[in-house]
C-alpha positions as CSV (number, residue, x, y, z in Angstrom):
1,X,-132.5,83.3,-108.6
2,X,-134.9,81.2,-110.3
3,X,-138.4,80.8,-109.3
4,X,-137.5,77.1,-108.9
5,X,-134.6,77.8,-107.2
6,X,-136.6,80.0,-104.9
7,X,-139.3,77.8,-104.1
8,X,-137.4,74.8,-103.5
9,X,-133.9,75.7,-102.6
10,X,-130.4,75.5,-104.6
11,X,-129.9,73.0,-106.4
12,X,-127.3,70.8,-105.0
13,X,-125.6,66.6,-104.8
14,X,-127.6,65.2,-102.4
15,X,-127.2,61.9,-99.6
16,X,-130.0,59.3,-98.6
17,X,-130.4,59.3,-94.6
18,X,-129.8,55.5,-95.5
19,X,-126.5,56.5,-96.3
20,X,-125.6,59.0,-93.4
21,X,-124.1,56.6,-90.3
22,X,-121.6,54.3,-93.2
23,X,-120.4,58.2,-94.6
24,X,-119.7,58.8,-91.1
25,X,-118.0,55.9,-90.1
26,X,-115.6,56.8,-93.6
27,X,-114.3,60.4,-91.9
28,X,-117.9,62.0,-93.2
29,X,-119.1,65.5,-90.2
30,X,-122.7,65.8,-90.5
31,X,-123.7,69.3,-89.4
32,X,-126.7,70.3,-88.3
33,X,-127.9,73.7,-89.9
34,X,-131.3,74.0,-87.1
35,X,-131.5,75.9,-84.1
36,X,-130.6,74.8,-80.8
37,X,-134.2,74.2,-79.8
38,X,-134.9,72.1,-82.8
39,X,-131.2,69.7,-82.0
40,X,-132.5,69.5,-78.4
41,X,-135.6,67.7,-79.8
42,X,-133.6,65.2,-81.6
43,X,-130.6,64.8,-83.7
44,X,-128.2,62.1,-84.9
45,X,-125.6,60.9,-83.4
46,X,-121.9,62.3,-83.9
47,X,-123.7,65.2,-85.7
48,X,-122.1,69.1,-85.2
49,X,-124.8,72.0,-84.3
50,X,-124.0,75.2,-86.3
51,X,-127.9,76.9,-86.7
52,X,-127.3,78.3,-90.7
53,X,-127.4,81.9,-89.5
54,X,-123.8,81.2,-87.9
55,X,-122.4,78.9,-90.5
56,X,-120.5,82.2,-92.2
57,X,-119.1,82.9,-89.2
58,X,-118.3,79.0,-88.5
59,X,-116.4,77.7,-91.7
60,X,-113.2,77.5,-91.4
61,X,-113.6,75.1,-87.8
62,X,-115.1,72.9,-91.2
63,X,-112.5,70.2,-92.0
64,X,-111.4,70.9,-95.6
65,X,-110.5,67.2,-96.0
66,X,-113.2,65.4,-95.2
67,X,-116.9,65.0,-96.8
68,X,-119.4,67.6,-95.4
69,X,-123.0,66.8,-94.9
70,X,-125.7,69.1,-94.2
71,X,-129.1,67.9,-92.4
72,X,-131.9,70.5,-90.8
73,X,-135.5,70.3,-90.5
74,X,-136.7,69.2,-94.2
75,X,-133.8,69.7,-96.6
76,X,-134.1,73.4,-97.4
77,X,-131.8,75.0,-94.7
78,X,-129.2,72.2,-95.8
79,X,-129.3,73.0,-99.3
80,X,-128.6,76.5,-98.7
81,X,-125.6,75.4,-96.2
82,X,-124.9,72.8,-99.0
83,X,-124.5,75.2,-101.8
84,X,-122.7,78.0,-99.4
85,X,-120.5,75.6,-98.7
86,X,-119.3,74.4,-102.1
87,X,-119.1,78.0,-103.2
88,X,-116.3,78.0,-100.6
89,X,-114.3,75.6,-101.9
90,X,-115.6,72.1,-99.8
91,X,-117.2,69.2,-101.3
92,X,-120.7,69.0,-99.2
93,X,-123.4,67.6,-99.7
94,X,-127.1,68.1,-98.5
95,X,-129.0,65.0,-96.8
96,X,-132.3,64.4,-98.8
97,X,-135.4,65.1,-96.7
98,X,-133.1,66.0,-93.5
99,X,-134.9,65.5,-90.2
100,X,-138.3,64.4,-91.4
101,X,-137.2,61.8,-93.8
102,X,-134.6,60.2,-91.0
103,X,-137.4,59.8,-88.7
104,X,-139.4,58.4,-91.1
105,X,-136.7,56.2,-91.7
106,X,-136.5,54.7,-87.8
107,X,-133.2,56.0,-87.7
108,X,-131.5,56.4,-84.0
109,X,-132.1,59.8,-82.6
110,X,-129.9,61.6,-79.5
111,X,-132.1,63.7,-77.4
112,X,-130.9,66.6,-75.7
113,X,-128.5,69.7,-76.0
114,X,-125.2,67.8,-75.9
């Protein structure tokens, strides 16, 4: 691993939080790669919770026919999930800036665990 690569993740294809909620409404799952106290502070809508330490154990319940998008915190998490992920075979992709930038963005939010 690089010292790029290390700093600032894998590099991987990457989705504007603009784009998010139109991917979705094609067939897109957006999964969420934070921990359940981070999703019960605020996640979007429709999105899947699997924290990245259980994604290993979590991918084949991941459609293999549909477009996989990975949000967390900042970006990083997703672009490990991201590059995991396409290593496995699925086309994913990792949502530029995750959390922060959708926020930043005045995009909806759902509050709580569910």
């Amino acid at each position: 691993m690089g010292f790029f690569s290390w700093l600032f993740g894998p590099q991987v294809e990457t989705v504007d939080v603009n784009e998010v909620q139109r991917l979705q409404s094609e067939g897109a799952v957006l999964i969420d790669v934070r921990e359940p106290n981070e999703w019960a502070t605020g996640h979007v809508q429709g999105a899947k919770l699997i924290p990245l330490g259980s994604l290993n154990r979590e991918l084949s319940k991941i459609r293999h026919d549909r477009q996989v998008l990975f949000i967390c915190h900042s970006g990083r998490r997703a672009a490990r999930a991201t590059s995991m992920t396409n290593r496995q075979g699925l086309t994913a992709m990792n949502v530029r800036g995750g959390m922060v930038q959708w926020t930043r963005a005045g995009l909806p939010l759902k509050n709580g665990r569910k």
